[in-house]
Short mmCIF file of the C-alpha atoms (twelve columns), coordinates in Angstrom:
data_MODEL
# 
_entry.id   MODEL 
# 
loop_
_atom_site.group_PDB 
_atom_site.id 
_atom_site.type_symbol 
_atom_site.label_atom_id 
_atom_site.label_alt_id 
_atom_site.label_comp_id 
_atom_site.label_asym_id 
_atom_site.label_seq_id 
_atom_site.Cartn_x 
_atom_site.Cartn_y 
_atom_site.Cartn_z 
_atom_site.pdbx_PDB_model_num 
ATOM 1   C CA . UNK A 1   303.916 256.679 36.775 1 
ATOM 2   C CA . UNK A 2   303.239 259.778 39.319 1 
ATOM 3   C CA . UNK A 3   302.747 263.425 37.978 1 
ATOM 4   C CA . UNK A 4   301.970 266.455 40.968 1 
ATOM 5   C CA . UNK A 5   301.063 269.700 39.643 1 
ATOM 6   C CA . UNK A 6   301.688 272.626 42.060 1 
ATOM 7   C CA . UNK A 7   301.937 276.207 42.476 1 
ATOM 8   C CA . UNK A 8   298.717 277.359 41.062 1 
ATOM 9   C CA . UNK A 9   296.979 280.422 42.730 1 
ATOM 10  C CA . UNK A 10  295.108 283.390 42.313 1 
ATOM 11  C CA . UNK A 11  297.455 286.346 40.676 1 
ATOM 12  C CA . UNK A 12  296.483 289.715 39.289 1 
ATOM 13  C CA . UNK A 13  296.321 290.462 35.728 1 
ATOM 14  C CA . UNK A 14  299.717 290.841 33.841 1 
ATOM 15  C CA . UNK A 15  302.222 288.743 37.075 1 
ATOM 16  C CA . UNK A 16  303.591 285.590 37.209 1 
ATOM 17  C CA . UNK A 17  303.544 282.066 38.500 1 
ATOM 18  C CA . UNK A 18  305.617 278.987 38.239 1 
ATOM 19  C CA . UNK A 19  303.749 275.786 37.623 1 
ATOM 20  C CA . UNK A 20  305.758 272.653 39.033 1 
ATOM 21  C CA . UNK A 21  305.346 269.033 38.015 1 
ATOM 22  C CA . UNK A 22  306.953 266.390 40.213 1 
ATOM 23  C CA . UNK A 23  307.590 262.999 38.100 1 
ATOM 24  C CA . UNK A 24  308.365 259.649 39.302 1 
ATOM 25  C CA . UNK A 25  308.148 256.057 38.382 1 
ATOM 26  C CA . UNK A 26  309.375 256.689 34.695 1 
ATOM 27  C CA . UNK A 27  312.665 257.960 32.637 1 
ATOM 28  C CA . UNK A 28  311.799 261.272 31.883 1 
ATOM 29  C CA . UNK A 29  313.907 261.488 29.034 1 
ATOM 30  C CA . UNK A 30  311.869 258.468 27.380 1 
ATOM 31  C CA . UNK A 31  308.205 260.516 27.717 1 
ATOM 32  C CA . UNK A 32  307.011 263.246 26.360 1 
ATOM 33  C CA . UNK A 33  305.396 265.820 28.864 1 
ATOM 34  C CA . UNK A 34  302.862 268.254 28.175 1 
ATOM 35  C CA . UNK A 35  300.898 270.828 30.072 1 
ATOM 36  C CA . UNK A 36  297.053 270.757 28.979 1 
ATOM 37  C CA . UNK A 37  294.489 273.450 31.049 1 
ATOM 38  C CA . UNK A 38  290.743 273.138 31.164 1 
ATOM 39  C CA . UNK A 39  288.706 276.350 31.724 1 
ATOM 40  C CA . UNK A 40  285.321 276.210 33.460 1 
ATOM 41  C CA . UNK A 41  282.878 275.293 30.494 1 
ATOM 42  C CA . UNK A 42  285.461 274.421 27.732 1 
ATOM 43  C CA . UNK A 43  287.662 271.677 26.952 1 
ATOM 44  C CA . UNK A 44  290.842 270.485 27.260 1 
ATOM 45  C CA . UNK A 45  293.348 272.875 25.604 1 
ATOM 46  C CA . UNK A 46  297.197 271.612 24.988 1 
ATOM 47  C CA . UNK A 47  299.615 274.610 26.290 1 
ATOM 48  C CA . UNK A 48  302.717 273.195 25.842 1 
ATOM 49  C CA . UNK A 49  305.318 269.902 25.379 1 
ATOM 50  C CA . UNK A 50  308.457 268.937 25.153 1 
ATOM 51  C CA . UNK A 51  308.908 266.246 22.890 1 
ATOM 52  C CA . UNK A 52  310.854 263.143 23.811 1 
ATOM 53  C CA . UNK A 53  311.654 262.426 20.142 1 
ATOM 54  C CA . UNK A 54  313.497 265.808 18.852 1 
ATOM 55  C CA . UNK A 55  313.823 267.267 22.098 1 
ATOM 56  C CA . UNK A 56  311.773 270.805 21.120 1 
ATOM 57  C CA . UNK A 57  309.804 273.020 23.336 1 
ATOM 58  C CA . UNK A 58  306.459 273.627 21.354 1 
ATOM 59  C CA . UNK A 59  303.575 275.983 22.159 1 
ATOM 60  C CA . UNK A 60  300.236 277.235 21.790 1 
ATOM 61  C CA . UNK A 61  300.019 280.221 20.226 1 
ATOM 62  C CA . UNK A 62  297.431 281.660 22.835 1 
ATOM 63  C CA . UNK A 63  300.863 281.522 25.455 1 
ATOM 64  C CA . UNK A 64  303.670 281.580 22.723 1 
ATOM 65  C CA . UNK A 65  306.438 284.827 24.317 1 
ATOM 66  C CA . UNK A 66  304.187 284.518 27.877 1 
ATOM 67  C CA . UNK A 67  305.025 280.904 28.612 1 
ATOM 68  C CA . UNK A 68  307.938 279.062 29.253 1 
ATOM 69  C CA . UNK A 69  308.460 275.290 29.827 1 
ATOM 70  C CA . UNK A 70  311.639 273.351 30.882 1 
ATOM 71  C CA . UNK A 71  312.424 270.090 32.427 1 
ATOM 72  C CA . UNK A 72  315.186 269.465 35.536 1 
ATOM 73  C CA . UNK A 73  316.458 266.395 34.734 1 
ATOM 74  C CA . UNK A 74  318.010 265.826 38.606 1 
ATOM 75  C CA . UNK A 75  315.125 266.991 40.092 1 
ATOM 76  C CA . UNK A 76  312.688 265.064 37.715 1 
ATOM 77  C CA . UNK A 77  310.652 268.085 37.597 1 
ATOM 78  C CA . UNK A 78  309.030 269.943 35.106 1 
ATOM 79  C CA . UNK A 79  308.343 273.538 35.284 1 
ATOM 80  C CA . UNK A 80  305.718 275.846 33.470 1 
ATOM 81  C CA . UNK A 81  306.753 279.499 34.098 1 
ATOM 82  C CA . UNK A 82  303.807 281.774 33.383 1 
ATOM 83  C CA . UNK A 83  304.255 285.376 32.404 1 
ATOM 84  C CA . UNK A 84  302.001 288.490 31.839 1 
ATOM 85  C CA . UNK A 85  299.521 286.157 32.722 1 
ATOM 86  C CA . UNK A 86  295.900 287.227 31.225 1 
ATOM 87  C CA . UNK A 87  292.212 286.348 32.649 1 
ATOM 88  C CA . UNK A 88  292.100 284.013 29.781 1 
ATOM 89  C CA . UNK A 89  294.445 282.048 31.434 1 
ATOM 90  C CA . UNK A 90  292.428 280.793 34.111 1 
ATOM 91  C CA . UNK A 91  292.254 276.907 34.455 1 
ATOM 92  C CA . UNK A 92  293.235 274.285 35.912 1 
ATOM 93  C CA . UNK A 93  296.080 272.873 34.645 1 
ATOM 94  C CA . UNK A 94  297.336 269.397 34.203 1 
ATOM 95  C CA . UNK A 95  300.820 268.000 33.823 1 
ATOM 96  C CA . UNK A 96  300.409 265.019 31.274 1 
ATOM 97  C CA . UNK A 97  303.306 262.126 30.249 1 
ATOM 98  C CA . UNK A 98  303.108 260.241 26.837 1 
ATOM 99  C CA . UNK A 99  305.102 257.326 26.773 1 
ATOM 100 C CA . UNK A 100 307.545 257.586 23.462 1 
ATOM 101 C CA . UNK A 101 304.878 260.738 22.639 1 
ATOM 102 C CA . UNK A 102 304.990 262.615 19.486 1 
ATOM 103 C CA . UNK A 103 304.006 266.716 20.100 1 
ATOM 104 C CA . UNK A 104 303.552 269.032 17.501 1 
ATOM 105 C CA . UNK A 105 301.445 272.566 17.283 1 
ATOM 106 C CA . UNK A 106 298.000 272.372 15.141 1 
ATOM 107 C CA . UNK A 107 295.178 274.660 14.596 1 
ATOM 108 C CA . UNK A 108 297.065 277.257 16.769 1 
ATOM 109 C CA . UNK A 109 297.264 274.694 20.181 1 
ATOM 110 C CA . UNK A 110 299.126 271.516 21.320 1 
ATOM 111 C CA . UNK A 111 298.584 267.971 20.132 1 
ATOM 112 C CA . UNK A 112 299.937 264.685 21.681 1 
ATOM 113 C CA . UNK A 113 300.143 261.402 20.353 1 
ATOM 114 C CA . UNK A 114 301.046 258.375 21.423 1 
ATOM 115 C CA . UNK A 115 301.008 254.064 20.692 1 
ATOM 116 C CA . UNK A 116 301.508 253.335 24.172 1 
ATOM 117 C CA . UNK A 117 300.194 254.747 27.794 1 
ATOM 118 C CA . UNK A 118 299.507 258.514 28.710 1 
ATOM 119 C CA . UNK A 119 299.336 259.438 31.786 1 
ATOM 120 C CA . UNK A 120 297.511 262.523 33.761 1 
ATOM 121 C CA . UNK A 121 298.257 264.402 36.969 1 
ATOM 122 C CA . UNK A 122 295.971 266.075 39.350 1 
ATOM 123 C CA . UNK A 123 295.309 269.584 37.971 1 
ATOM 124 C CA . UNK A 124 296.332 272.912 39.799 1 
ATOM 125 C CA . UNK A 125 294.023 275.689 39.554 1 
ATOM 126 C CA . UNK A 126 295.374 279.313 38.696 1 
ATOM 127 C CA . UNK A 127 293.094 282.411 38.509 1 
ATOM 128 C CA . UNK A 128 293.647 285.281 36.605 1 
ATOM 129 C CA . UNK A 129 291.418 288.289 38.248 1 
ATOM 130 C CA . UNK A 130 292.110 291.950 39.787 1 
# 
């Protein structure tokens, strides 16, 4: 299993980016992927998933209407398209995999279970700052 994060950057307060995850070595259909980001000093924070078991797009509130998350299929690639981005949103972010995963919002983020193996990719770093 192989997750690549890309497309972080530095962007001004209130533009956009598109996060990219390239996937191999797994069905994509059979794992459920979520985006986590860690900001200097804190801890991991889930952003968003798409479960493998219902098929729903589930976020944290702190992105909810900013972010959007969607998975090509053909391209095995997952994409995180970021919005009126906010300083807040600085962090490096990480693509995850959980095989079979369960997702589900709590306490206002993301949470991710799984029996069997998770998996992490190397984070991307975006910065928020005028």
């Amino acid at each position: 299993v192989q997750l690549q994060a890309s497309g972080g950057g530095l962007v001004q307060p209130g533009g956009s980016l598109r996060l990219s995850c390239a996937t191999s070595g797994f069905r994509l259909s059979d794992y459920t992927i979520a985006w986590f980001r860690q900001a200097p000093g804190k801890e991991h924070e889930g952003v968003s998933c798409i479960s493998s078991s219902d098929g729903n797009t589930y976020y944290a509130d702190a992105v909810k209407g900013r972010f959007t998350m969607s998975e090509d299929n053909a391209r095995r690639t997952v994409f995180l398209q970021m919005d009126n981005l906010k300083p807040e949103d600085t962090a490096v972010y990480y693509c995850t995999a959980a095989d079979r995963g369960e997702c589900q919002t709590e306490k206002h983020t993301i949470v991710v279970s799984t029996k069997y193996n998770g998996y992490w990719g190397r984070g991307t770093q975006v910065t928020v700052s005028s």
